[in-house]
Backbone as a printed PyTorch tensor [residue, N CA C, xyz], in Angstrom:
tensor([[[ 31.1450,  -9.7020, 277.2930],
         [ 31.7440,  -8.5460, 276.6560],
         [ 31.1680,  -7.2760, 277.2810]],

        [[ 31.9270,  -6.3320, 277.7680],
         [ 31.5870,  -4.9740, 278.2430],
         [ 31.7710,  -4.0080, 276.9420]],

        [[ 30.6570,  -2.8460, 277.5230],
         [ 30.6050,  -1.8720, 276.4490],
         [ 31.8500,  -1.1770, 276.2260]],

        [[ 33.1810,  -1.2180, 276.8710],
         [ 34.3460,  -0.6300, 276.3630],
         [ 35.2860,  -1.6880, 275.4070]],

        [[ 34.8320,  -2.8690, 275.1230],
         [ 35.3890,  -3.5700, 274.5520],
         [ 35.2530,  -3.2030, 273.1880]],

        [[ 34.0030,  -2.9560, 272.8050],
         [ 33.6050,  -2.4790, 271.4040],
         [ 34.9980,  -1.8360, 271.0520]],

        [[ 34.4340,  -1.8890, 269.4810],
         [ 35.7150,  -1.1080, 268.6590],
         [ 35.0060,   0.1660, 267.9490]],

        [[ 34.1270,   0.8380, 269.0520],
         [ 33.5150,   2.0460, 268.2000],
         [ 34.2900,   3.1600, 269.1980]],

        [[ 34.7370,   4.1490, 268.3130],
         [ 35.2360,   5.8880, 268.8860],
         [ 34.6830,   6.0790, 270.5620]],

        [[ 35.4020,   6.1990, 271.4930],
         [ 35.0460,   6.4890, 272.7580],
         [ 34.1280,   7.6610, 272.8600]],

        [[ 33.3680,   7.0250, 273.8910],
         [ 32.1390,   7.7690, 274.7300],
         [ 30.8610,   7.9190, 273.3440]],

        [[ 31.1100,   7.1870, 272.5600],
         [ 29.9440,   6.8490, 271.3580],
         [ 29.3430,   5.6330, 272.1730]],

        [[ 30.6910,   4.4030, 272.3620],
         [ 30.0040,   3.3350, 272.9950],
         [ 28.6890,   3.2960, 273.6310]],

        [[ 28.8050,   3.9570, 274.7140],
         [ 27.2200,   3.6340, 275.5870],
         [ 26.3610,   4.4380, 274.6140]],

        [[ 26.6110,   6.0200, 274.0690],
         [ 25.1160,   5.9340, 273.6950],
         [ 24.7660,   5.1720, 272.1560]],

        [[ 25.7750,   4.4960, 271.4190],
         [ 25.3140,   3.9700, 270.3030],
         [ 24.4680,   2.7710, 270.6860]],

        [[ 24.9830,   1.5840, 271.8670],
         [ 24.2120,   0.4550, 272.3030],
         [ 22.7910,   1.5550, 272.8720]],

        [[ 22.6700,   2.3110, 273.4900],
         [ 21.6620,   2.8250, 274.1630],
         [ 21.0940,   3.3090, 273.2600]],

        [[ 21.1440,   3.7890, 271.7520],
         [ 20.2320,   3.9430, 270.5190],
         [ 19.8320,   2.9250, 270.0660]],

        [[ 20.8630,   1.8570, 269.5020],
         [ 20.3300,   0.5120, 269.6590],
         [ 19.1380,   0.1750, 269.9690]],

        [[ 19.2990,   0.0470, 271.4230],
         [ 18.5310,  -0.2280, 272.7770],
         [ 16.8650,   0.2930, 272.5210]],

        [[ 17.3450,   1.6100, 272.3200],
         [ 16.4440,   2.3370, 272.2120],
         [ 15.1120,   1.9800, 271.0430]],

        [[ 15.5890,   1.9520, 270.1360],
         [ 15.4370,   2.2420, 268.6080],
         [ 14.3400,   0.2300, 268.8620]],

        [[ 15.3790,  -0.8350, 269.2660],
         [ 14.3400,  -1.9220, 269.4030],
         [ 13.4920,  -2.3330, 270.1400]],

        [[ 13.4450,  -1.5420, 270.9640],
         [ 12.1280,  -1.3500, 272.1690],
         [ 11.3190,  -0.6960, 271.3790]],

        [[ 11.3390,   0.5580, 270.6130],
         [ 10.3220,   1.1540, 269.8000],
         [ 10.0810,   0.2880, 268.8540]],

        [[ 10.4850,  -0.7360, 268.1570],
         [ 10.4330,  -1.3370, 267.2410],
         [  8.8460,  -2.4830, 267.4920]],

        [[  9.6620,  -2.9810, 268.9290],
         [  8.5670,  -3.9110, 269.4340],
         [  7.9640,  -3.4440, 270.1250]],

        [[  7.5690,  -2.3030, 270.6070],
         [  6.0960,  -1.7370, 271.0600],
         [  5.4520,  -1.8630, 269.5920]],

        [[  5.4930,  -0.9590, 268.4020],
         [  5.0530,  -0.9390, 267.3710],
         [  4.6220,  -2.2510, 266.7060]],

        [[  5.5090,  -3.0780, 266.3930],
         [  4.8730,  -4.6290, 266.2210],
         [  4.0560,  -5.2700, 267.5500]],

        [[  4.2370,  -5.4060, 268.5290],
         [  3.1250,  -5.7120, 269.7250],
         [  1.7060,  -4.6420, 269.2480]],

        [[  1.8640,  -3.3910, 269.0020],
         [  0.7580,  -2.6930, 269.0780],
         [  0.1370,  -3.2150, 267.5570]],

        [[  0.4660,  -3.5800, 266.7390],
         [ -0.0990,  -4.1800, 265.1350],
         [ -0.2840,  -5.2420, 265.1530]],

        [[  0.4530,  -5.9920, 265.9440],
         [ -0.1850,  -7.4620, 266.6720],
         [ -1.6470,  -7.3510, 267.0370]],

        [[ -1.8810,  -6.6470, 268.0660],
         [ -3.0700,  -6.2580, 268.6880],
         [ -4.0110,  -6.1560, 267.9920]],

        [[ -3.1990,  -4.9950, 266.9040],
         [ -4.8570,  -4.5740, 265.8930],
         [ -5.3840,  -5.6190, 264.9370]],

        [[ -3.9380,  -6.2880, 264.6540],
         [ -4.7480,  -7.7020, 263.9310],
         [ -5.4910,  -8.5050, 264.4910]],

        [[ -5.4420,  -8.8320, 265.4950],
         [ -6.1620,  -9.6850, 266.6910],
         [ -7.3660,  -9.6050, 266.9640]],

        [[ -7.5270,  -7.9330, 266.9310],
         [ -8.8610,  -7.5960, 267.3910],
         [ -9.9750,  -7.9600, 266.2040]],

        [[ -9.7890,  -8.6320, 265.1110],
         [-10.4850,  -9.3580, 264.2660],
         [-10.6770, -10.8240, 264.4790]],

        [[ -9.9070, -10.9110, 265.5070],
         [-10.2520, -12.8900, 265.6730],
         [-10.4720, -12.7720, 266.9080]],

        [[-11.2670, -14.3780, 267.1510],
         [-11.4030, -14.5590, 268.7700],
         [-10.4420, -14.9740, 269.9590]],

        [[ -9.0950, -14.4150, 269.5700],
         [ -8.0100, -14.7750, 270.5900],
         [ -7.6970, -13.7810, 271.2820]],

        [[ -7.2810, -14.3650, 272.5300],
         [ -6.7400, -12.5460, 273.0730],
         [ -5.1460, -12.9210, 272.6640]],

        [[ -4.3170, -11.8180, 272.8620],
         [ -2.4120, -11.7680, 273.0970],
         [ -2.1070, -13.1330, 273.3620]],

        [[ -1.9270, -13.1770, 274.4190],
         [ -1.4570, -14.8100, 275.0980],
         [ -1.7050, -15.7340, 274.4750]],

        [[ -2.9650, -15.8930, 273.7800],
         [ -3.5740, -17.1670, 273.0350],
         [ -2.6100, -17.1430, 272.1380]],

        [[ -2.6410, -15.9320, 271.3440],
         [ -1.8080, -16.0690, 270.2150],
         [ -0.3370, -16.0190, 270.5140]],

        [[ -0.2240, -15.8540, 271.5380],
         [  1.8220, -16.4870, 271.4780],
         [  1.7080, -17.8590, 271.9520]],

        [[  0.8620, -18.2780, 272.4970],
         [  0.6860, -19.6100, 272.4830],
         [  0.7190, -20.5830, 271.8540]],

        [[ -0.0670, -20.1320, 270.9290],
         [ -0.2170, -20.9240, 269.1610],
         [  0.7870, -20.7680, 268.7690]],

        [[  1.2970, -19.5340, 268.9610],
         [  2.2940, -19.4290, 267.7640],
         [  3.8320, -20.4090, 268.4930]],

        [[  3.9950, -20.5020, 269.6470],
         [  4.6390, -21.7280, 269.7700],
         [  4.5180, -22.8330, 269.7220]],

        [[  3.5190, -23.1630, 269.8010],
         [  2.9060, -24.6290, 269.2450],
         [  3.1980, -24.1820, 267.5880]],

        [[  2.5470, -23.8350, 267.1130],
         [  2.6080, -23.4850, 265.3560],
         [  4.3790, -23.9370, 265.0400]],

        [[  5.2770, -23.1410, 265.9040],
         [  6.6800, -22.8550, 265.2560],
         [  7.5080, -24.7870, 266.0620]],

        [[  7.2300, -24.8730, 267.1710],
         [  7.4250, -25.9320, 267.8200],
         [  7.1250, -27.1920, 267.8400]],

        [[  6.3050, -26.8370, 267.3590],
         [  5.0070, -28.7050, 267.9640],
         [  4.5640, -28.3880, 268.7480]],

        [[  4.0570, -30.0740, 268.9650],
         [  3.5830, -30.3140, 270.6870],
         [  4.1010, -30.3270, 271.7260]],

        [[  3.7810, -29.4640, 272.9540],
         [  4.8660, -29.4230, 273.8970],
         [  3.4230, -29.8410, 275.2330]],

        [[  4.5280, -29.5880, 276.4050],
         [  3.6370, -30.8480, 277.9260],
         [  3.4680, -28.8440, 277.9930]],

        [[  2.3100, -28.4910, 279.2400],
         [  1.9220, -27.3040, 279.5340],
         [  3.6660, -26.7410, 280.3790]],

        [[  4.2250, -27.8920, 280.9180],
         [  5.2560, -26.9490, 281.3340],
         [  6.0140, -26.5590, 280.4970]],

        [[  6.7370, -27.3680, 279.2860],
         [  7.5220, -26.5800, 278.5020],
         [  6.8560, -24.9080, 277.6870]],

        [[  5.5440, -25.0980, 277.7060],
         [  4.5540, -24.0320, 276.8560],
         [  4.7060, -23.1250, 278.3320]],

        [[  4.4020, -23.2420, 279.0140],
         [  4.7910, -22.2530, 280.7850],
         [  6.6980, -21.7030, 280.6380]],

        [[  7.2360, -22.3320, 280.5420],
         [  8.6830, -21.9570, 280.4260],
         [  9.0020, -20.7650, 279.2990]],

        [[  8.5760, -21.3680, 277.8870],
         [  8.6800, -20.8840, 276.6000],
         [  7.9820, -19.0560, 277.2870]],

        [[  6.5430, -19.1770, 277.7160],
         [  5.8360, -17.9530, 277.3920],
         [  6.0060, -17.2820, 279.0360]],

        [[  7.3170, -17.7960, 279.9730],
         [  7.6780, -17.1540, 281.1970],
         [  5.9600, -16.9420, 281.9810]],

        [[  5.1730, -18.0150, 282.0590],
         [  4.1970, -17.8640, 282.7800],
         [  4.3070, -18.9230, 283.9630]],

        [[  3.3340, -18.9830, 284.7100],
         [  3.1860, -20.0290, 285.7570],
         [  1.9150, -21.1990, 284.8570]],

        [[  2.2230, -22.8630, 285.5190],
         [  1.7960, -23.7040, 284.7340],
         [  0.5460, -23.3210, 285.3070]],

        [[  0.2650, -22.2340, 285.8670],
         [ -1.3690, -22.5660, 286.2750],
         [ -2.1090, -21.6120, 285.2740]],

        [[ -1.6790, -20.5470, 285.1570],
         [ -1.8640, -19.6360, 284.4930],
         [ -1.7140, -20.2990, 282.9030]],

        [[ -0.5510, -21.1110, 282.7310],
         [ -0.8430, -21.5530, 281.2270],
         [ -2.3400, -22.7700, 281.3460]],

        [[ -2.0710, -23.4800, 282.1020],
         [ -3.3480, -24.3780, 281.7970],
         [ -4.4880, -23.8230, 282.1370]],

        [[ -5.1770, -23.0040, 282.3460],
         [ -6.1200, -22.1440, 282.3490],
         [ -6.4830, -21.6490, 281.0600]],

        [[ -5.0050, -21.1810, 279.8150],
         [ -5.2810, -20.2490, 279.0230],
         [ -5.1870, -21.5000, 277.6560]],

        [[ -5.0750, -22.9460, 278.3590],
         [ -5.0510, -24.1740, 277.0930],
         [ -6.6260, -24.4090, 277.5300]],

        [[ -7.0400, -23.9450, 278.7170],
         [ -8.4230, -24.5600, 278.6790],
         [ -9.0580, -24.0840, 277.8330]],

        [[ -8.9300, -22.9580, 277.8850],
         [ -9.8220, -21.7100, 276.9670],
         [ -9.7290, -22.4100, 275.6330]],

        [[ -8.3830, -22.2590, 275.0010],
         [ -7.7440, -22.8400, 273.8250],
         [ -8.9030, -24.1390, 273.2350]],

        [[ -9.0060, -25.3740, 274.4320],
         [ -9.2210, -26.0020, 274.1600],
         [-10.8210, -26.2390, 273.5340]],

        [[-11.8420, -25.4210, 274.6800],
         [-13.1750, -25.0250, 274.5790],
         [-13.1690, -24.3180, 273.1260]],

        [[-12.4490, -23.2710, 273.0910],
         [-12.3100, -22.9150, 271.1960],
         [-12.6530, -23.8910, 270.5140]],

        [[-11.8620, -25.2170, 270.3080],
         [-11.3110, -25.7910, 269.1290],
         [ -9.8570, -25.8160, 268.6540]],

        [[ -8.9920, -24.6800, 269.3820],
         [ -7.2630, -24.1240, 268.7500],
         [ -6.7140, -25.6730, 269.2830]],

        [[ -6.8160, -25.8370, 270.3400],
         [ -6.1650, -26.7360, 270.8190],
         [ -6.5180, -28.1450, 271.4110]],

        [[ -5.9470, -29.5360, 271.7100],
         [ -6.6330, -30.1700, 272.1890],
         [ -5.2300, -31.0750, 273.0590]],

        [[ -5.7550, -31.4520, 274.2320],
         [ -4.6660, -32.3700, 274.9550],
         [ -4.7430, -33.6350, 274.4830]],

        [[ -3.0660, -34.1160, 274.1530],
         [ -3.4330, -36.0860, 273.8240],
         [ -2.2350, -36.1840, 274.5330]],

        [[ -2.2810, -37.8320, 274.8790],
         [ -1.7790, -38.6060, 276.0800],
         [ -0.4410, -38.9240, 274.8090]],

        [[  1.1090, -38.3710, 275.4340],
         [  2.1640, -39.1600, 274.5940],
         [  1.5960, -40.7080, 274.5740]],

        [[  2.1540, -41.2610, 273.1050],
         [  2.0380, -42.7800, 273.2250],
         [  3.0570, -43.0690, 273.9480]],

        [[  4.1810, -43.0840, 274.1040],
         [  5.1750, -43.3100, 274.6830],
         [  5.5000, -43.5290, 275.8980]],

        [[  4.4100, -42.6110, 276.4380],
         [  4.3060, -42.3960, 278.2240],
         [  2.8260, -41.4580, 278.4580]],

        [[  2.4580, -42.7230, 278.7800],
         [  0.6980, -42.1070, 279.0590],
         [  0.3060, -41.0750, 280.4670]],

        [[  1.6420, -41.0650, 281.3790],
         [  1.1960, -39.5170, 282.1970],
         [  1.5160, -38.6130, 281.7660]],

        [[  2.3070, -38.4160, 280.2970],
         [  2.4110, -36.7310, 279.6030],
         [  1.7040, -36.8830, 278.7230]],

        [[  1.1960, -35.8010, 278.9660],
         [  0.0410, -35.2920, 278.1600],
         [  0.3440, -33.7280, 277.3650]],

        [[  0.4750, -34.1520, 276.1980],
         [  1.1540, -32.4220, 275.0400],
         [ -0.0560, -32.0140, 274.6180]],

        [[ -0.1420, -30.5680, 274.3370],
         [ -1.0690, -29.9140, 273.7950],
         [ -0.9510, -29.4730, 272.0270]],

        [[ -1.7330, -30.5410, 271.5860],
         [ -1.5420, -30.1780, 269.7620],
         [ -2.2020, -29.2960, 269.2020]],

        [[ -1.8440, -28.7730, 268.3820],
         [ -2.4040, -27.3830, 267.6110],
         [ -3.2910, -27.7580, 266.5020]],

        [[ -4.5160, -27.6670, 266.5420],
         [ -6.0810, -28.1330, 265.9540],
         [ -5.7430, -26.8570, 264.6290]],

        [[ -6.2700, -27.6200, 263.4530],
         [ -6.4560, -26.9680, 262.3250],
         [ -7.1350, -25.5610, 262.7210]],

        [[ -7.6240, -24.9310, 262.8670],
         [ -8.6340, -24.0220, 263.6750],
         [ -7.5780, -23.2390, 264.1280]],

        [[ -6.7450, -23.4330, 264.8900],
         [ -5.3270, -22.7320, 265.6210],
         [ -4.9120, -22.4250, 264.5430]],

        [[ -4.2960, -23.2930, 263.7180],
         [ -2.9560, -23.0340, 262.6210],
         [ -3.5630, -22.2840, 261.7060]],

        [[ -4.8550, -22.3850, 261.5030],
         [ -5.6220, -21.2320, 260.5270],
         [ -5.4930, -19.7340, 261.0160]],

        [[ -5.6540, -19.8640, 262.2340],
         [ -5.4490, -18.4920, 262.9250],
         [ -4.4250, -18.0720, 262.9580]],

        [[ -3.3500, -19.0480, 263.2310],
         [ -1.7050, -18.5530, 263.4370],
         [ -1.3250, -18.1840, 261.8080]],

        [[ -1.6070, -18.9790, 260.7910],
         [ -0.8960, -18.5970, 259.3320],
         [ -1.8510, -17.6330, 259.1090]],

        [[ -2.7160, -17.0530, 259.3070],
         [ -3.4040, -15.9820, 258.5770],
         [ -2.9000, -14.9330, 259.2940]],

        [[ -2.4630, -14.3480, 260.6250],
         [ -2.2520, -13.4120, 261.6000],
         [ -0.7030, -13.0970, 261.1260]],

        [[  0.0290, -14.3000, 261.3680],
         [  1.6410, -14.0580, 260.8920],
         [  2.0280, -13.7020, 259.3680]],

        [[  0.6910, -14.2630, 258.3310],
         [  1.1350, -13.8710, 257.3350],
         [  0.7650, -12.1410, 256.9040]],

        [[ -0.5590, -11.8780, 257.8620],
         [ -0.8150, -10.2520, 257.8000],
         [  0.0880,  -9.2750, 258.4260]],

        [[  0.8830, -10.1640, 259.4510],
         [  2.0450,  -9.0180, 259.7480],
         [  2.9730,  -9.0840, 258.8520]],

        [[  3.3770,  -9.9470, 258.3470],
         [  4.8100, -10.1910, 257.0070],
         [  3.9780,  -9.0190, 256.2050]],

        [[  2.6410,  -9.0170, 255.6370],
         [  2.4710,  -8.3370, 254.6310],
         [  2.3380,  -6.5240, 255.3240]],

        [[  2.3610,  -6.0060, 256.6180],
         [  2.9660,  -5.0850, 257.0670],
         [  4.1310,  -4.8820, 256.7640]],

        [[  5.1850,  -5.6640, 257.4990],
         [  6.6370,  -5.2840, 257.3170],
         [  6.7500,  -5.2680, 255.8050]],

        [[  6.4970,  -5.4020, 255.0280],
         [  6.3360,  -5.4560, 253.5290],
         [  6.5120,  -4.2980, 253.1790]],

        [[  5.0580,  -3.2970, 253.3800],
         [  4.4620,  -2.1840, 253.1320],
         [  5.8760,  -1.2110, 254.1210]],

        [[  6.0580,  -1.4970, 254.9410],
         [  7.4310,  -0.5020, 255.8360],
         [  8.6630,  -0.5660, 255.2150]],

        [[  9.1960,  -1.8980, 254.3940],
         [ 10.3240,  -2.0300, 253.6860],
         [ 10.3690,  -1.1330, 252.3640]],

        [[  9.2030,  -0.6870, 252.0790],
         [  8.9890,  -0.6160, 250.6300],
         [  9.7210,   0.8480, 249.9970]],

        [[ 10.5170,   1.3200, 250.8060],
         [ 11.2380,   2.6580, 250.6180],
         [ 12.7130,   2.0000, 250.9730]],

        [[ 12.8250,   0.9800, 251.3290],
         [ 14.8440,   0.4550, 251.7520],
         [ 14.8410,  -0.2790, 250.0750]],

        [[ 16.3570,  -0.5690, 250.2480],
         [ 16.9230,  -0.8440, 248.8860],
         [ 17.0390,  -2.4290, 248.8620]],

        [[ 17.1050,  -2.8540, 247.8040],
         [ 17.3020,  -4.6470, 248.3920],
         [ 18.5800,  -4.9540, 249.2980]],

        [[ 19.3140,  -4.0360, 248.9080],
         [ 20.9440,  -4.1980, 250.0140],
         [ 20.6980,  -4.3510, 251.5620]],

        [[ 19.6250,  -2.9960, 251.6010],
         [ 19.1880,  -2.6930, 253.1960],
         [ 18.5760,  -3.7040, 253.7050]],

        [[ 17.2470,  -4.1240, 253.1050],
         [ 16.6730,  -5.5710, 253.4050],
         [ 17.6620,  -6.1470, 253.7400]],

        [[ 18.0610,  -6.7820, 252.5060],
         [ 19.3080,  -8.1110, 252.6650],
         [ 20.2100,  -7.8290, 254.2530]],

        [[ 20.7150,  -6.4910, 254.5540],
         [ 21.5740,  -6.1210, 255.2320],
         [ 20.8310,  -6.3190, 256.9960]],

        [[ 20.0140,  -5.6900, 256.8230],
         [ 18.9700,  -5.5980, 257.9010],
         [ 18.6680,  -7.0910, 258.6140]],

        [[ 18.1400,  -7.8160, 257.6500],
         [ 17.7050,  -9.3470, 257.6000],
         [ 18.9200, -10.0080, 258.2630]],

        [[ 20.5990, -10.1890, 257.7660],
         [ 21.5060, -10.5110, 258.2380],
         [ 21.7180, -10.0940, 259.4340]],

        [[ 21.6470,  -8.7520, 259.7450],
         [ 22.3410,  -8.1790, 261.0040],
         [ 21.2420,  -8.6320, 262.4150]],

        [[ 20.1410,  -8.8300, 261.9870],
         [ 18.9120,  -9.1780, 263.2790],
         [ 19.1990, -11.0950, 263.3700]],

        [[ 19.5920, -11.4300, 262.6120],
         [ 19.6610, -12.8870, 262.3120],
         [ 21.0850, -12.7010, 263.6100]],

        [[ 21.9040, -12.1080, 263.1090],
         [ 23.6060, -12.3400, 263.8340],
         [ 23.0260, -11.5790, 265.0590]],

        [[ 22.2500, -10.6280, 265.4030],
         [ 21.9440, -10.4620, 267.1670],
         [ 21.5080, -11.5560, 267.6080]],

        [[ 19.9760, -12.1740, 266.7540],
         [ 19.0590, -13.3520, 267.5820],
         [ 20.3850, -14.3840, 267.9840]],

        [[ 21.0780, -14.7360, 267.0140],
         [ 21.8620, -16.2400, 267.5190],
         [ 22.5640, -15.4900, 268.5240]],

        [[ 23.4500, -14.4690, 268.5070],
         [ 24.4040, -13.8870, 269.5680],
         [ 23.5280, -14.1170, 271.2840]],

        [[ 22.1950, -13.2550, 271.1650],
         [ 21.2680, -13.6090, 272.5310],
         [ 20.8890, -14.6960, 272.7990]],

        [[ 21.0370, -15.8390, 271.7630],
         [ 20.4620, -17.0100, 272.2530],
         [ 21.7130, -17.9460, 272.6880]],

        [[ 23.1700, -17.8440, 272.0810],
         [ 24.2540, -18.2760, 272.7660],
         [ 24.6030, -17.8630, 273.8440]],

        [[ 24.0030, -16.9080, 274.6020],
         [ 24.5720, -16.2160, 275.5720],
         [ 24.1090, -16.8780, 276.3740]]])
């Protein structure tokens, strides 16, 4: 779909997607930057914690699917499961199924870190909602739900 397809008033098109645009790039600098500050209370850096947090939301995955997921190189991810692993977050076990893959499972220790971090940002967005109406929520909640599936069918 091209931006003249829309059914919004001409020459709004580009700059309404480009407010859009705009408006969720600021969105996720701001959550990346509150990410951070929560972080800086535990012993993970960034990476660790999107790490976990795909293991957390996923399972167990082999280092390449966890390399694909977080657009890194498998060297660069198994480097950052070593770390993981020396922690405690994480630990490698041999599939039963097929003993040359080897998945990386998420150690109680991880998931403690991942549900306490994700649940301190929910209780942010909380504190930011707390001036919208339940409509807006509700409305808001729907409309980011109908982008995510739209970008992920694409």
């Amino acid at each position: 779909m091209k931006l003249e397809d829309l059914n919004l008033p001409n020459n709004k098109n580009t700059e309404m997607v480009a407010d859009i645009e705009k408006e969720l790039r600021y969105i996720a600098g701001i959550i990346k930057q509150k990410g951070r500050e929560l972080l800086s209370n535990y012993t993970i850096t960034p990476p660790q914690f999107v790490a976990l947090q795909w293991l957390f939301e996923d399972g167990d995955m082999t280092i390449g699917e966890l390399s694909n997921k977080m657009y890194l190189a498998c060297s660069t991810t198994t480097d950052l499961v070593d770390r993981m692993e020396k922690s405690k977050l994480v630990v490698r076990v041999k599939d039963p199924n097929d003993r040359r893959v080897v998945r990386i499972h998420l150690l109680e220790e991880g998931e403690r870190i991942i549900d306490e971090v994700i649940k301190k940002r929910q209780l942010y967005l909380q504190e930011i909602l707390v001036n919208f109406t339940d409509n807006e929520v509700l409305s808001l909640k729907d409309n980011l739900t109908k982008l995510h599936q739209e970008m992920r069918e694409e």
